[in-house]
N, C-alpha and C positions, 0 to 999 in steps of 0.2 A: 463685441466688435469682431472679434476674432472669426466667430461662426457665421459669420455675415449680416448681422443684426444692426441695422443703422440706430445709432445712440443718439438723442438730441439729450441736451441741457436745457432744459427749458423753466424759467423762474422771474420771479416780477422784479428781481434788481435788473438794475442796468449795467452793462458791459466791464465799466469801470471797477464795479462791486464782488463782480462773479468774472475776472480777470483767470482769476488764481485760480481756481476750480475745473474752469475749461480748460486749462492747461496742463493742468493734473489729472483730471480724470476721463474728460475728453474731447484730449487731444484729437486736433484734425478731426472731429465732429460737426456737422451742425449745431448752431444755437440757437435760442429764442431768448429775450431778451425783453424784458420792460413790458412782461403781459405777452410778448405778441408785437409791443412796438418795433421791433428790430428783430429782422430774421437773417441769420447769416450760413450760407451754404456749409462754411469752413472761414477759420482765421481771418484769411485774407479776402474773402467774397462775400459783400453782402447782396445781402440776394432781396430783400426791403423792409423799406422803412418806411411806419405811417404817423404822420404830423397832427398833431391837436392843432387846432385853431390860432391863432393869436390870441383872440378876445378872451379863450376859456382859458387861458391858460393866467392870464392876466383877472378873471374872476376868482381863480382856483386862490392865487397869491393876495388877493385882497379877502376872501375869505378865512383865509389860513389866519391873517393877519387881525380880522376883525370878530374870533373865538379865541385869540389867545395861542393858538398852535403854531408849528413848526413846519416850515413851509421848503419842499426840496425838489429837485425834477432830471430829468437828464434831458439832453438838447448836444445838438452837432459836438459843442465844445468839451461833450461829458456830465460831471455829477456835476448840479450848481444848487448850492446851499442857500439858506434861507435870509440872505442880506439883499437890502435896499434893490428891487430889479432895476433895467433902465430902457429905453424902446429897443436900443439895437442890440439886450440880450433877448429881448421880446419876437426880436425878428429873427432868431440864429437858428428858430427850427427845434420845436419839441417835441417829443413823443410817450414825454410819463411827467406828470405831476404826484407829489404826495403832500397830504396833508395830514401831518401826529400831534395826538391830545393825549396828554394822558388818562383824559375818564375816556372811556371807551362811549355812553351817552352822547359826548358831546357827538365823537368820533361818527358816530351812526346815526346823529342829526346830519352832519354835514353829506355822509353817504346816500343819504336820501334828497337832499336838496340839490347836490349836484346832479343826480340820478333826472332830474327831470329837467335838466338843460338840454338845448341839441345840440347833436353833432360830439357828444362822449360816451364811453364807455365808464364804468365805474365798478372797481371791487375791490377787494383787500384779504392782508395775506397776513393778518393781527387785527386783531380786535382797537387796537388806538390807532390804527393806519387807515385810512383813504387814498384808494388809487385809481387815478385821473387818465384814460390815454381817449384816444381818437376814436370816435364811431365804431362798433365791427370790430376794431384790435381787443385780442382773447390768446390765450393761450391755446383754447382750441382751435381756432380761425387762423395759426398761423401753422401749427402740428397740420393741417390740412390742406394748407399752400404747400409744408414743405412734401406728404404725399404725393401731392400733382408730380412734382419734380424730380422726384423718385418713384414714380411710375408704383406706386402703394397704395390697398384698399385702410381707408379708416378702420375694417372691421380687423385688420391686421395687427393693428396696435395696442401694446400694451402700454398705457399709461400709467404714474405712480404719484400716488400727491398728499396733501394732509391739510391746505387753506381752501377757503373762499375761490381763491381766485383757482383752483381747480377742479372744481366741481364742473364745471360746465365741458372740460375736455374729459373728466374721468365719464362722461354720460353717452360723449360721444364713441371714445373708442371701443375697439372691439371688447378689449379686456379694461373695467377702471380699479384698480386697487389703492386702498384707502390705507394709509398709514397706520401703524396703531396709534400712533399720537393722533390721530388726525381730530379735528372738531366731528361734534356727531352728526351733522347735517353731510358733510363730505362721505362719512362712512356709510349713512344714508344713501348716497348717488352711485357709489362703490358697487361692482360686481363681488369684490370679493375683499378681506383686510389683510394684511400680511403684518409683520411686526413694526413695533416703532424703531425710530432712531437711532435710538440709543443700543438696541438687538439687531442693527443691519439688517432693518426692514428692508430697501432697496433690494438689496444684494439676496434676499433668502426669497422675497416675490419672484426676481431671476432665474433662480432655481428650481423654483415649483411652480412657474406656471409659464417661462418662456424658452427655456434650454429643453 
């Protein structure tokens, strides 16, 4: 940030979850939020936000409900967990559903069945998760709204990831580096891998391939 490098936070939790993190690491940054559902300039500006359905979202919870799994989303009010919905939290505006199993089968049955409703995206960021947002909302499609606004080419970006749900921005940008942890299909999409996790993958990609 220092060097002039615009830093985004970008991760499939929602705001509530990844609180602590934005704040700590970066502060007064851009963030991306829930895939893509929620893009915020800085802290205090959001800059947008893209709503599921009513209906899907009410599919998503009746499906959660009728494999056995665990059923959670975020909507205007924040994180709302897996108890009894009612219409007028149906009406309060969502833009992430999740649906957790713990066999990963089942998990990748329901990925595909929601996968061919309309008007959803669909990916995950674990293997027993299912994640539900709005048409179009990506991590990548939102890394590319925030471009527009920062007057930035795609091919300028280094992106850094290790799930499902970023494979389709590591494709896109100029640079995609792939976790060492990452699953092999991400490392696949990757221009390049750096270290995992646990050896400050992040932080050593920074150093070899964007400072």
């Amino acid at each position: 940030m220092e060097a002039g490098v615009v830093v985004v936070c970008a991760t499939g939790r929602g705001r509530p979850k990844a609180q602590d993190l934005w704040d700590s690491v970066f502060s007064g940054s851009p963030a991306i939020f829930a895939n893509g559902g929620e893009i915020w300039l800085d802290p205090a500006t959001l800059l947008e936000r893209r709503y599921m359905e009513t209906d899907c979202v009410r599919r998503v919870y009746e499906l959660a409900a009728e494999v056995g799994g665990a059923f959670w989303g975020y909507n205007d009010e924040g994180l709302v967990h897996g108890h009894e919905l009612n219409l007028d939290q149906l009406e309060g505006g969502w833009y992430k559903c999740v649906v957790f199993h713990p066999d990963p089968t089942t998990t990748e049955a329901v990925r595909e069945l929601v996968a061919a409703w309309a008007g959803v995206s669909v990916t995950s960021s674990h293997p027993r998760i299912a994640e539900i947002g709005a048409r179009g909302v990506s991590k990548r499609a939102a890394v590319e709204r925030l471009c527009r606004e920062f007057s930035v080419s795609m091919e300028d970006v280094m992106a850094v990831g290790d799930s499902q749900n970023d494979i389709d921005l590591l494709q896109a940008a100029g640079l995609g580096v792939a976790m060492g942890n990452a699953l092999p299909e991400v490392k696949a999409a990757a221009d390049r891998v750096t270290k995992s996790n646990r050896a400050n993958g992040v932080a050593w990609a920074i150093r070899k391939f964007l400072l």
